[in-house]
VOLUMTOR-599359 format. One record per residue (C-alpha): residue number from 1; x, y, z. Coordinates in nm, 4 decimals, padded with zeros to 6 digits. Example, Ala and Ser with C-alpha at 12.3 -4.5 7.8 and 13.67 -1.06 7.14 Angstrom:
<pts>
+-----+----------+----------+----------+
:   k :       px :       py :       pz :
+-----+----------+----------+----------+
:   1 :  01.2300 : -00.4500 :  00.7800 :
:   2 :  01.3670 : -00.1060 :  00.7140 :
+-----+----------+----------+----------+
</pts>
This chain:
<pts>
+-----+----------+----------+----------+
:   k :       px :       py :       pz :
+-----+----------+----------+----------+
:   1 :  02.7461 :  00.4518 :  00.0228 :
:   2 :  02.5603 :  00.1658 :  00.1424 :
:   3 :  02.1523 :  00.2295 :  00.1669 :
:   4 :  01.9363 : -00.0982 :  00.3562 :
:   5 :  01.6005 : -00.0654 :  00.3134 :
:   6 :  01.2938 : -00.2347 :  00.5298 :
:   7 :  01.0601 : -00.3580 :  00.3169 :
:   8 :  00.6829 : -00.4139 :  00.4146 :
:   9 :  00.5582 : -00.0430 :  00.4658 :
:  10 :  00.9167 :  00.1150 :  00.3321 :
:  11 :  00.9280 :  00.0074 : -00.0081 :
:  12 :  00.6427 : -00.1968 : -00.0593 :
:  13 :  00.2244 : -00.0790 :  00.0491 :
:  14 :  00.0903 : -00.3757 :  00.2828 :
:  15 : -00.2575 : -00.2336 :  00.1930 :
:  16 : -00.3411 : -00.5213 : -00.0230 :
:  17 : -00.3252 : -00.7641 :  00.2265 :
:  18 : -00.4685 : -00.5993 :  00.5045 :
:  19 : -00.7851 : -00.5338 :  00.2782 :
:  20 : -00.8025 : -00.8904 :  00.1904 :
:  21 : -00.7323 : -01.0319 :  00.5090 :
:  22 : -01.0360 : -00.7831 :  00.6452 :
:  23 : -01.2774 : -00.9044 :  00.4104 :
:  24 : -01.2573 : -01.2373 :  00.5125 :
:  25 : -01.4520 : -01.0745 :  00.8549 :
:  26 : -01.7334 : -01.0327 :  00.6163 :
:  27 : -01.9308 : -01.3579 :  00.5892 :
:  28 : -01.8851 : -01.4772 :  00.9407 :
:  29 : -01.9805 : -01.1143 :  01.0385 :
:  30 : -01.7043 : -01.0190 :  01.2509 :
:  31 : -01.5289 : -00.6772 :  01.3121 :
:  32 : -01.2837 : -00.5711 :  01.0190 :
:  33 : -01.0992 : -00.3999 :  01.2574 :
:  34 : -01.0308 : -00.5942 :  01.5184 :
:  35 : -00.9810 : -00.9116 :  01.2768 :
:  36 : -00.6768 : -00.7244 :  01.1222 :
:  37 : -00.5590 : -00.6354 :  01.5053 :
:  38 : -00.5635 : -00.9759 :  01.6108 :
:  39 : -00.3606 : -01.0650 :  01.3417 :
:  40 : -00.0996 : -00.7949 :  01.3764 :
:  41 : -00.1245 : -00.9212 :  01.7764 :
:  42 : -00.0566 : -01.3054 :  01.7273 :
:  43 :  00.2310 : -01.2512 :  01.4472 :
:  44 :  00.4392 : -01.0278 :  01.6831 :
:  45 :  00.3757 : -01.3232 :  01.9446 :
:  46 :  00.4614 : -01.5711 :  01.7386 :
:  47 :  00.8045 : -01.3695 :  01.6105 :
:  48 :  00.9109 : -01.2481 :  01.9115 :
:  49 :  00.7794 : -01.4431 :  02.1945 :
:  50 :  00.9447 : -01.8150 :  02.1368 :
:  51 :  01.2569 : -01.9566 :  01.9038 :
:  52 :  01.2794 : -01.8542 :  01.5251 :
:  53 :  00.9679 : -02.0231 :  01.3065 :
:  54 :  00.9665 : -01.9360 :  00.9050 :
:  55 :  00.7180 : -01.6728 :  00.7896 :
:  56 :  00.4725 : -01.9177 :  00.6435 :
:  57 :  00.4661 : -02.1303 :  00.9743 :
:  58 :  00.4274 : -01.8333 :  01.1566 :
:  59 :  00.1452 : -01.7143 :  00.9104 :
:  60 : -00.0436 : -02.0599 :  00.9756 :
:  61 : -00.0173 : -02.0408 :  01.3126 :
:  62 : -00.1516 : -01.6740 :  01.3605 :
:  63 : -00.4555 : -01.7788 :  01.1356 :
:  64 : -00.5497 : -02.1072 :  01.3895 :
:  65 : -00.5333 : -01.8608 :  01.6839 :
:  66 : -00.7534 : -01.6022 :  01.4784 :
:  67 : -00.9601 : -01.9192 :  01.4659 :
:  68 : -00.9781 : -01.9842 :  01.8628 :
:  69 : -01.0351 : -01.6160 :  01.9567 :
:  70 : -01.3326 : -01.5874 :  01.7122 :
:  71 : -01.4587 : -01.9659 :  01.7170 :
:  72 : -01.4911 : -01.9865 :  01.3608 :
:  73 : -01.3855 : -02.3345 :  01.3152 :
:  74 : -01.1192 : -02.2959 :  01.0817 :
:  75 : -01.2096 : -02.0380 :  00.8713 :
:  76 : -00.9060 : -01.8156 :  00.8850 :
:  77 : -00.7213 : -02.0943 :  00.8423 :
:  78 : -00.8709 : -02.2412 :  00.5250 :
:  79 : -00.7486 : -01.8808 :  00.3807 :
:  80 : -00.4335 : -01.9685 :  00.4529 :
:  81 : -00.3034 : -02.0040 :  00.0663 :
:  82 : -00.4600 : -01.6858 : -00.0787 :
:  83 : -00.3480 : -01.4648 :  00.1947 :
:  84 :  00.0138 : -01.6116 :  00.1608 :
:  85 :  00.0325 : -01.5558 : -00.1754 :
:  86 : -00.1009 : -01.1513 : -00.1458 :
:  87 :  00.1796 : -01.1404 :  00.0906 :
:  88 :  00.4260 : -01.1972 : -00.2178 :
:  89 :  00.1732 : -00.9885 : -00.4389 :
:  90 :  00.2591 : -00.7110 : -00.2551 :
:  91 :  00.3520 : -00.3948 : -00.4857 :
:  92 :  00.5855 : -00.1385 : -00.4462 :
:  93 :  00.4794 :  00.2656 : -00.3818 :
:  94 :  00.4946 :  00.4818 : -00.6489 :
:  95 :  00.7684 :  00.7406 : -00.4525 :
:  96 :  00.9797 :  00.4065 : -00.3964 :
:  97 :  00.9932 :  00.3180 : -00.7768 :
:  98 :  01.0903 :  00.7100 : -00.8569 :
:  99 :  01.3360 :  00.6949 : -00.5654 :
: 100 :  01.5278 :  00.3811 : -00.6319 :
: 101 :  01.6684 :  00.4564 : -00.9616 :
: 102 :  01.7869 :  00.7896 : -00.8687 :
: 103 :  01.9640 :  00.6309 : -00.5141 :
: 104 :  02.1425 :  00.3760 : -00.7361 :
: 105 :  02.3295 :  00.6029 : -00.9498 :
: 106 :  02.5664 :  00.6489 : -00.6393 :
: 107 :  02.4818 :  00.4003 : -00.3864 :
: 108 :  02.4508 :  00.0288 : -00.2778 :
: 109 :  02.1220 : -00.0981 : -00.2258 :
: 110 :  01.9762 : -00.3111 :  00.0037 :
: 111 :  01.6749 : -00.4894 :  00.0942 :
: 112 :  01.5851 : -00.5728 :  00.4970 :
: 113 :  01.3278 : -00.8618 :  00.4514 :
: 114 :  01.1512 : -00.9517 :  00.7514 :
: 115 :  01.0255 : -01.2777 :  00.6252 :
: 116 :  01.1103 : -01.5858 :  00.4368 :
: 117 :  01.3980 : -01.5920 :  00.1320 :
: 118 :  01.1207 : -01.7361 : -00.1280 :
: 119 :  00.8793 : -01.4629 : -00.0171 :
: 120 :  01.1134 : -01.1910 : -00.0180 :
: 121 :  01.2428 : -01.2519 : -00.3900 :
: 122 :  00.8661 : -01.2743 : -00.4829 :
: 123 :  00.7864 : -00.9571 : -00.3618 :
: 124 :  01.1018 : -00.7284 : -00.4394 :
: 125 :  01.0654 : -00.8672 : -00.8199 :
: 126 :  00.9463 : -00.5056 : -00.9419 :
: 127 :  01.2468 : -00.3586 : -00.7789 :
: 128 :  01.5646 : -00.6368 : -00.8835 :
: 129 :  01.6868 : -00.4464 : -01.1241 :
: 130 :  01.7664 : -00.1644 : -00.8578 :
: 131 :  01.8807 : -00.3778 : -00.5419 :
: 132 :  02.2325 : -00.5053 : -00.4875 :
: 133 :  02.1068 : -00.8247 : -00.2499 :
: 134 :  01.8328 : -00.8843 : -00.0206 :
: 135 :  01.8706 : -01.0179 :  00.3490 :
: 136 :  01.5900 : -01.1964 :  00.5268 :
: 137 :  01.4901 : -01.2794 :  00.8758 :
: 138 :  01.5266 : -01.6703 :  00.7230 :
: 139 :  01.9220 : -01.6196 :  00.6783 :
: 140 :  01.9628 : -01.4671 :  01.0339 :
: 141 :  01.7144 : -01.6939 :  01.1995 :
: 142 :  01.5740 : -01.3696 :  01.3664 :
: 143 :  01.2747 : -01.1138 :  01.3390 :
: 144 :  01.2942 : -00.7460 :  01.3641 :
: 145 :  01.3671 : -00.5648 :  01.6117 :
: 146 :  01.5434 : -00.8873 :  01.7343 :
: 147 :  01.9868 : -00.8000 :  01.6873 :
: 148 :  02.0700 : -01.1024 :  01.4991 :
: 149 :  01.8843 : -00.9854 :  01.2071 :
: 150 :  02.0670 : -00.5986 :  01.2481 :
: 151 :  02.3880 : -00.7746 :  01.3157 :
: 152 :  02.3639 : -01.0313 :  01.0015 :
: 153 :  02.3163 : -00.6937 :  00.8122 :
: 154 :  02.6248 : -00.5315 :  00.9560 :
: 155 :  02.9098 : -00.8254 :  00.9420 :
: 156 :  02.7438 : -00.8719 :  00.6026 :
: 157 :  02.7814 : -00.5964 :  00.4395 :
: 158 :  03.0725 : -00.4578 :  00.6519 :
: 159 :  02.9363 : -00.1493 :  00.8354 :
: 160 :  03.2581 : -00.0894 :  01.0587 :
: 161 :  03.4415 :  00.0243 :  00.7162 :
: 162 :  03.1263 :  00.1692 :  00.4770 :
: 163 :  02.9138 :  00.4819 :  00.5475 :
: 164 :  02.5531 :  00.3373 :  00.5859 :
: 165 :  02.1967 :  00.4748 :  00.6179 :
: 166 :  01.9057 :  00.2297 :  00.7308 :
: 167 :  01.5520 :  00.3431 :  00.5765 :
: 168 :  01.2245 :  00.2348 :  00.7592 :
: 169 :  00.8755 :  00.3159 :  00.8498 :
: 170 :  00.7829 :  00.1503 :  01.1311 :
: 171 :  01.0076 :  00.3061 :  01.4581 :
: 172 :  00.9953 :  00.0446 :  01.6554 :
: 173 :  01.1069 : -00.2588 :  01.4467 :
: 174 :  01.2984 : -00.0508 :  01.1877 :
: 175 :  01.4774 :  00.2805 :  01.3192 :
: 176 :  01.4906 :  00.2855 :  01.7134 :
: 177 :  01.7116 : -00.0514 :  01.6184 :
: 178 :  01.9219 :  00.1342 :  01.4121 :
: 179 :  01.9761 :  00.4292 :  01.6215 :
: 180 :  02.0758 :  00.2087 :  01.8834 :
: 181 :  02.3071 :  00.0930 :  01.7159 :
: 182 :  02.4471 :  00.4251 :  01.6152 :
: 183 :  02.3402 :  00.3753 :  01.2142 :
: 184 :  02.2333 :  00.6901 :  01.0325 :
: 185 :  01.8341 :  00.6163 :  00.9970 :
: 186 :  01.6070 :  00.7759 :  00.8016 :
: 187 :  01.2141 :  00.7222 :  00.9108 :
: 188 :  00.9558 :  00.6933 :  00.6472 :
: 189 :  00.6713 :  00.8209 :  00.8519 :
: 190 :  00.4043 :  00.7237 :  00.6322 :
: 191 :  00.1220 :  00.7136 :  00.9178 :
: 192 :  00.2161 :  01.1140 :  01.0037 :
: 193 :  00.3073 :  00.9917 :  01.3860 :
: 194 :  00.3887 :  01.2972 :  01.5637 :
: 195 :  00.7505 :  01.3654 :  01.5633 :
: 196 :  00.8015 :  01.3420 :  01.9185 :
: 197 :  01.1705 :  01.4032 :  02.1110 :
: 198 :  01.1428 :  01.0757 :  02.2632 :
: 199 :  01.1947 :  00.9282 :  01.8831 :
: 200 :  01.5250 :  00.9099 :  01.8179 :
: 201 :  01.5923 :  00.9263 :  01.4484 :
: 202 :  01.8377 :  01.1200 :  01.2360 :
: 203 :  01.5938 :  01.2108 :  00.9401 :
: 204 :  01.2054 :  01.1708 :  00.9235 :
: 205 :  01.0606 :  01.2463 :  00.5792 :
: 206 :  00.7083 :  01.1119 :  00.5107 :
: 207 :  00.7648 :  00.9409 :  00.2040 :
: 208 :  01.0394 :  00.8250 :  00.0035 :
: 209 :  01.0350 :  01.1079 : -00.2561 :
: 210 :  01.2765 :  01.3099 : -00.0985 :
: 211 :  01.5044 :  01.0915 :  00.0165 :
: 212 :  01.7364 :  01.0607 : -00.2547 :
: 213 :  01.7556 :  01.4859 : -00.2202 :
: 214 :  01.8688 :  01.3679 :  00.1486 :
: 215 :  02.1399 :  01.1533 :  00.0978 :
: 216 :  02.3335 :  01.3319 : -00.1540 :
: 217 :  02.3736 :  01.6212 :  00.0656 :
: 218 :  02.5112 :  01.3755 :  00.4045 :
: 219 :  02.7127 :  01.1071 :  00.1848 :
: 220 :  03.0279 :  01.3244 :  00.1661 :
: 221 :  03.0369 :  01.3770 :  00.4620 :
: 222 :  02.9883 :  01.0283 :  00.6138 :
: 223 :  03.1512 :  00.8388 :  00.3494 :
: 224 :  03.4787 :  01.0987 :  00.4796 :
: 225 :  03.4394 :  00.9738 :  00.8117 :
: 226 :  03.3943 :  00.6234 :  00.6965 :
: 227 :  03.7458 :  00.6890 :  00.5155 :
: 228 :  03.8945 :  00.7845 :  00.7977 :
: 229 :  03.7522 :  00.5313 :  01.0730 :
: 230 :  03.8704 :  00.2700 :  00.8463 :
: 231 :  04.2185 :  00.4137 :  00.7623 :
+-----+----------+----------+----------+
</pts>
């Protein structure tokens, strides 16, 4: 069975960054808070609103607009190398280094990068030795939630013949994509959202622990109607 993970927030804690990209509010004596929301606000813009830019374009640009909404004159900006490379420092959670091993004694694994090739191999390096490939927004020329980058992932690793699971934590960009396209999801709900009807999601555990519990009991069965379909 074939297993395609998301990455930032799935497999790997974000934390890092966010704490140093929040302490960079300090000496100019702005809001922590609303520093690391403006950031989260321009990077969507920039990924979604206008034709495919790399990550690390995107990352300069959403630091110069940090820089016009709080008139600092640059400063963002002239952080633009550190926080770049805690974006590929990024570490992996402790459940997602216990579950990995145990998924990939029956299972194909698969890394979901929403950012640049370069970046992605920098930060998956603590998990290689468990991942079959990685695919990044760079090869399909697409964000998440955007299709290209879901379809890239599907003709690429042949989803019309293979029984499949997609494993994310954030709903919007990870697993309402991949129940609309009729995937099997799973929904790391590390932030505890409440599990509301209107999410539509085939599994929600809150951490990856479980999750290789999960799959061994559904594989049979959808790797038998995988058989089938592709018979």
């Amino acid at each position: 069975m074939i297993l395609t993970f998301a990455v930032n927030g799935t497999l790997l804690d974000e934390t890092p960054f966010f704490e140093k990209l929040k302490a960079l509010a300090e000496e100019p004596k702005l809001d922590a808070e609303q520093v690391a929301f403006a950031y989260r606000f321009y990077q969507a813009r920039l990924q979604y609103g206008q034709a495919y830019q790399d990550a690390k374009t995107i990352l300069k640009q959403t630091l110069m607009l940090m820089d016009v909404q709080f008139n600092d004159r640059g400063w963002f900006a002239r952080h633009y190398e550190e926080l770049l490379a805690a974006q590929k420092e990024l570490s992996p959670f402790d459940d997602a280094l216990k579950a990995l091993p145990l998924l990939k004694r029956h299972n194909k694994l698969y890394a979901v990068a929403n950012t640049d090739n370069d970046i992605a191999q920098a930060q998956l390096q603590a998990l290689d030795e468990w991942l079959d490939g990685i695919l990044t927004a760079e090869q399909a020329q697409s964000y998440q939630p955007q299709a290209a980058l879901f379809e890239r992932v599907a003709e690429k690793l042949d989803f019309d013949h293979q029984a499949h699971a997609h494993i994310g934590s954030d709903y919007w960009q990870d697993i309402k994509p991949a129940a609309d396209r009729s995937w099997h999801n799973v929904w790391i709900n590390r932030q505890a959202m409440a599990n509301s009807r209107m999410y539509k999601h085939n599994k929600a555990l809150p951490t990856l622990e479980k999750l290789p519990d999960y799959i061994a009991r559904v594989a049979p069965d959808m790797e038998e109607r995988a058989g089938r379909q592709s018979n």
